[in-house]
N, C-alpha and C positions, 0 to 999 in steps of 0.2 A: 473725709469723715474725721472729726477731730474726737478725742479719747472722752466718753461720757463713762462714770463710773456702774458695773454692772454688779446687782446684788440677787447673790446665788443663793440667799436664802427657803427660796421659795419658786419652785417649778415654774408657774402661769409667771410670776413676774419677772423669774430670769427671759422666758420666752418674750415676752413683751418686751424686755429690754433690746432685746438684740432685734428686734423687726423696727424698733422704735430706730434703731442705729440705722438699718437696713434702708427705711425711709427716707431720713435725714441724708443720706449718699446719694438717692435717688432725687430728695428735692435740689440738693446742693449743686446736681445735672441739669434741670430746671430751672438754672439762673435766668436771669433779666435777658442773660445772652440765647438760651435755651427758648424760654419763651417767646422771645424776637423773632428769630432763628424759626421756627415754625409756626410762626403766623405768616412769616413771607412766604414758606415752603403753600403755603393752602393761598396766597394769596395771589403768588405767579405762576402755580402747577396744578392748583383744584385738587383735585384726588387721585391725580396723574402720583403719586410719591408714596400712596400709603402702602406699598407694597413695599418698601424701603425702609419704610418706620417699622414694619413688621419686622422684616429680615432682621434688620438693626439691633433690635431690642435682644434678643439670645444672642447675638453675638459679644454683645457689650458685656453681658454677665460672663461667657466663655471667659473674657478679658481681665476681666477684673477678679476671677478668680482664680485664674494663674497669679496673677498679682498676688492673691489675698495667702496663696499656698508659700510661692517664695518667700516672703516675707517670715511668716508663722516657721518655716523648714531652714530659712538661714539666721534667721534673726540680725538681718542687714536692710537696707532700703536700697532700692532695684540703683541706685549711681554707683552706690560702693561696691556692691558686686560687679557692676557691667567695669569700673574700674580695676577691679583686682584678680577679672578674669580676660577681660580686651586690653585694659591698660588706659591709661589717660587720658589719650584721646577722644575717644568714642566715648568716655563718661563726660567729656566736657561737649562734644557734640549731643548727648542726648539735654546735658543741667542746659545746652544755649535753647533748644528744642521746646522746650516744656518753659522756657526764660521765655522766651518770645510769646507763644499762646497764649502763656497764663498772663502777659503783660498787657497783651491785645483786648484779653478776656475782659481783663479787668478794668482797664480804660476803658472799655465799650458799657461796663454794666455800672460802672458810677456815673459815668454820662447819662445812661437812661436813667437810674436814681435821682440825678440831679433835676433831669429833666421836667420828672415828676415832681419832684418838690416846688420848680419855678413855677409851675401847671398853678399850681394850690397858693403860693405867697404872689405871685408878680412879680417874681423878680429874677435877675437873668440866672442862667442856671449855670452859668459859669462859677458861679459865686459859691454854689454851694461841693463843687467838685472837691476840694483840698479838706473842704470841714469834714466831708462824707470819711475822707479816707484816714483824717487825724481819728475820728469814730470808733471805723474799725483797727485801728492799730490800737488804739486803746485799750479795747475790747481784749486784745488778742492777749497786750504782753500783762494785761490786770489777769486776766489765765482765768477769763468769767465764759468763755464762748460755751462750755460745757454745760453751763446753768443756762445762758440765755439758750441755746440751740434746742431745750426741753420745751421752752415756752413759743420759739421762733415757728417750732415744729406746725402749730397751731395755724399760723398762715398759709401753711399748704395748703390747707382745707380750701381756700378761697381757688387752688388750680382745678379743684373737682368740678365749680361753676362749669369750664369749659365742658367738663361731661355732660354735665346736666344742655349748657346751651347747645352741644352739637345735635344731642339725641330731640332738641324741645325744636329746634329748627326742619327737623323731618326731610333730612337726607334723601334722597332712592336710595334705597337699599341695594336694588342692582347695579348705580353706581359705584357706589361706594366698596360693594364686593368687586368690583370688576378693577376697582385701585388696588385692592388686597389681591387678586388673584391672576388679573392680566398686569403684568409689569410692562413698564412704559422705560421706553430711554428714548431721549431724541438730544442732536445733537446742536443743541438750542443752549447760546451763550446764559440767559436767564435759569433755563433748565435746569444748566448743569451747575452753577452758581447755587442754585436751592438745592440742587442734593446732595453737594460736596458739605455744603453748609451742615445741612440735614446731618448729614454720619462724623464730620468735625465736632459740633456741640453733642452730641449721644457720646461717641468712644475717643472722648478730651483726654487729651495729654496727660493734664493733672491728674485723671483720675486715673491711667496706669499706675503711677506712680505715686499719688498718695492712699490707694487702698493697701501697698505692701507697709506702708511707712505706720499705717493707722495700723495692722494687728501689730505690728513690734511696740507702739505707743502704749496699748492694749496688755498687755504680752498674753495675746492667745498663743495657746499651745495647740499639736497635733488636733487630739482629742474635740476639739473646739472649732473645727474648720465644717465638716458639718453644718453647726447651728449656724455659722458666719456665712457660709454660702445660702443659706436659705435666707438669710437676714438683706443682706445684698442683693439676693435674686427677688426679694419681695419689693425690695425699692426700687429696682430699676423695671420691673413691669408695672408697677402705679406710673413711674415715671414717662413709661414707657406706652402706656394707656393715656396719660394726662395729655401726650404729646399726641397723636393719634387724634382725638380731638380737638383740639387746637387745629389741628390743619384742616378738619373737618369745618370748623365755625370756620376758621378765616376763610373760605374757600366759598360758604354759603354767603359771606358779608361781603366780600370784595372779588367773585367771580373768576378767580382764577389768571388776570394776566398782568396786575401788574405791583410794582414794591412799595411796602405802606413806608409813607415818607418819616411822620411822628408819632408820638407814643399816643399823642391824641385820637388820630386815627386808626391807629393800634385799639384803642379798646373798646369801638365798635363790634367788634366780636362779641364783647358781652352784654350790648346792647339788647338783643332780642329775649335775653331772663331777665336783667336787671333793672332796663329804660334807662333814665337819669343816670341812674348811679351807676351806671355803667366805668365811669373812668375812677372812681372813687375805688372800686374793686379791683378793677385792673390795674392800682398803683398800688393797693396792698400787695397783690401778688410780685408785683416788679420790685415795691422797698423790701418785704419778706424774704423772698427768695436774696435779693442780691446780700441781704445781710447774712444769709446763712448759708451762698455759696463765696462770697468774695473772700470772706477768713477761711476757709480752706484751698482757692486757689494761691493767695499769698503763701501760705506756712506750706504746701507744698513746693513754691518754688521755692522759698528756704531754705528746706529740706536736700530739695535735689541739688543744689548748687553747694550746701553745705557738705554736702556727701561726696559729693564730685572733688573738691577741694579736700577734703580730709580733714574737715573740721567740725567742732562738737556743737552738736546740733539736738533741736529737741523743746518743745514749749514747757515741759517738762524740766526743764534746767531753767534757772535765773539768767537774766543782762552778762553779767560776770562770767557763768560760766563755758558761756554760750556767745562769744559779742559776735565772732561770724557771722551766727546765724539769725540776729537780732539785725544787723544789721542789715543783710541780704531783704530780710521781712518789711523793714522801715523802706530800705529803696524802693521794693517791689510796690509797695503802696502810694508811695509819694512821687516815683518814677509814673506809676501810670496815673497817677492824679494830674501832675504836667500835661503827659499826652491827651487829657483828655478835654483839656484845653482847646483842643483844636476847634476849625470849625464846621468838620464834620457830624451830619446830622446825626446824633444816637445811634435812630432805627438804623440804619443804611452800615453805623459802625458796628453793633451787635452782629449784624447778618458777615459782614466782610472779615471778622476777627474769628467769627466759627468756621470759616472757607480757610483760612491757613492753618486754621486746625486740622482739617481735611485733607488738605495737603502734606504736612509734615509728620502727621499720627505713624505711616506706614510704618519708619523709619522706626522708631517707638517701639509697634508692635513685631519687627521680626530680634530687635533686639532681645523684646521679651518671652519670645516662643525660642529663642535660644537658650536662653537660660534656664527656661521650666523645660525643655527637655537634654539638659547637660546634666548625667550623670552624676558628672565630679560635685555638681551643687545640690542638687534633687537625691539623690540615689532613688530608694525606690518609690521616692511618689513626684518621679517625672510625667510628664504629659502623658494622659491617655491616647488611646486612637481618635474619640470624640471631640476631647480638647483640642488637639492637633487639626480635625477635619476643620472648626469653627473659625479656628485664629486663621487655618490658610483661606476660608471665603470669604473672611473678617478684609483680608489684604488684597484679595483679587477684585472685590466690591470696589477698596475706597481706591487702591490703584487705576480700575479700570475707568471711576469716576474722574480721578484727577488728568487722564491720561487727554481722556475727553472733552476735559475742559480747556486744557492747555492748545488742542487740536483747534477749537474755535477763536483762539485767539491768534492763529500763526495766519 
């Protein structure tokens, strides 16, 4: 969530400011990867998963508001604490952690951007990989994302189609409850692939780690944590709903058994609201989303490696004052602009670069339940008993998932 300015003049509008922020977290989860990412889950597992998208969704807000309290109580971003309370290593193990994901993320979701573009001109989509990410670096260090992300916001709107399309396709309803209420686990290499994927893209790396980074950009205080948690908790249950659906359509479109290959088959999902323009919708939503989550997956690794390193960091500072972390932002863009080079198909990288998210997140999160309940950093507003119950199911979920997956491959 990058720093949109909030103006406290007036009750209803401060309150809309902050849910408008709250969304924009939630679309920014939502990316190209997000959206890929759970059209495969409905398209290899049916409704076998939506009891995981459930779970999912209150865990991630648990998450992210620890995140959001550290941050506001130390006024540091979660590398320079984990380094000045573990020490250097373990901050450089978490800046490589969140380096990797976010790297994967983002080569996977300018690939599908690109893809889409070639969809529309004819021409190979290779082509437009390096211009996508000179785009967003521009964006970033002209320091406009805060303007464009008011109006970006507006492309969300087209992720509610999938509401409209799961609900207009007429589900069973007994299905569908019996996804929500009989949980499924098998030990099925596809399986576990979609639902590692599944809880990798929901509780991403970056977003540990750039929700504390965004109240100190912000400088919410104490006082403020409150309206922040509700502003976050509203975006990630839209987000959290949007996805939900999503695996509902893909589920009813491609029958549950096997991986959609291109973005073109990808937006048959919205086929049965839109007809024709079915892929014209579903490439709003994929250029949307990637534009207004791929500038805050880069400036969070930034961030984290700037901090890890001990260097001045901040989009909020100039070139000059800042070159560490300018330049960390330019690699990270142009690094995975290369990778994405490759000749791996999009969908298949979107889905594979949320699975190492899934993998590695654990690592992440007991770092950060460490911290939110360490005295010496919290004093008294360390973790509740609540907060505490959510981040340890948070870890026995994604653990037990990964454990499972790894078992299918020995």
């Amino acid at each position: 969530m990058i720093s949109v300015p909030i103006k406290r003049r007036r009750r209803f509008r401060h309150s809309f400011s902050i849910s408008q922020d709250g969304v924009i977290t939630g679309a920014a989860d939502n990316d190209p990867a997000g959206i890929a990412t759970y059209l495969q889950v409905g398209a290899t597992t049916g409704f076998s998963l939506l009891w995981l998208m459930v779970l999912i969704t209150p865990l991630t807000i648990a998450i992210e508001e620890m995140s959001a309290r550290i941050g506001v109580i130390t006024k540091k971003g979660l590398a320079r604490i984990i380094r000045e309370r573990y020490g250097p290593t373990w901050a450089y193990i978490a800046a490589f952690i969140v380096l990797l994901c976010n790297i994967a993320t983002i080569t996977a979701n300018i690939a599908a951007m690109a893809e889409i573009l070639s969809v529309f001109t004819g021409i190979s989509w290779a082509w437009f990989v390096l211009p996508i990410a000179a785009v967003l670096l521009a964006v970033l260090i002209a320091k406009s994302y805060a303007t464009i992300s008011r109006y970006l916001i507006i492309t969300t709107l087209v992720l509610i189609l999938y509401i409209i399309t799961g609900i207009m396709m007429q589900p069973s309803l007994s299905d569908v409850l019996a996804g929500v209420f009989r949980p499924v686990f098998e030990l099925d290499n596809l399986f576990l692939l979609a639902g590692v994927g599944l809880i990798g893209t929901t509780i991403a790396p970056y977003l540990i780690f750039w929700q504390a980074t965004s109240e100190i950009e912000d400088n919410k205080q104490i006082k403020d944590l409150r309206q922040e948690s509700f502003g976050v908790a509203l975006g990630f249950i839209f987000a959290g709903l949007v996805a939900f659906f999503i695996i509902i359509a893909a589920a009813m479109t491609f029958g549950g058994s096997e991986l959609i290959p291109t973005t073109t088959e990808a937006a048959l999902a919205l086929k049965p609201l839109v007809g024709h323009w079915a892929f014209l919708f579903f490439a709003i939503g994929i250029l949307g989303s990637g534009l207004l989550g791929i500038p805050v997956l880069a400036s969070s690794t930034a961030y984290v490696g700037a901090e890890a390193m001990r260097l001045p960091e901040g989009l909020s500072k100039t070139v000059k004052q800042a070159p560490g972390f300018y330049v960390l932002l330019i690699a990270t863009l142009f690094g995975a602009g290369l990778l994405g080079l490759s000749s791996i198909p999009p969908m298949l990288m979107l889905l594979y670069s949320q699975v190492l998210n899934g993998i590695l997140t654990p690592v992440l999160i007991i770092l950060l339940m460490l911290l939110a309940n360490d005295k010496r950093i919290m004093k008294t507003h360390r973790n509740g008993f609540w907060s505490n119950c959510l981040g340890i199911v948070s870890l026995v979920v994604m653990i037990g998932f990964d454990i499972a997956l790894l078992v299918t491959y020995l």
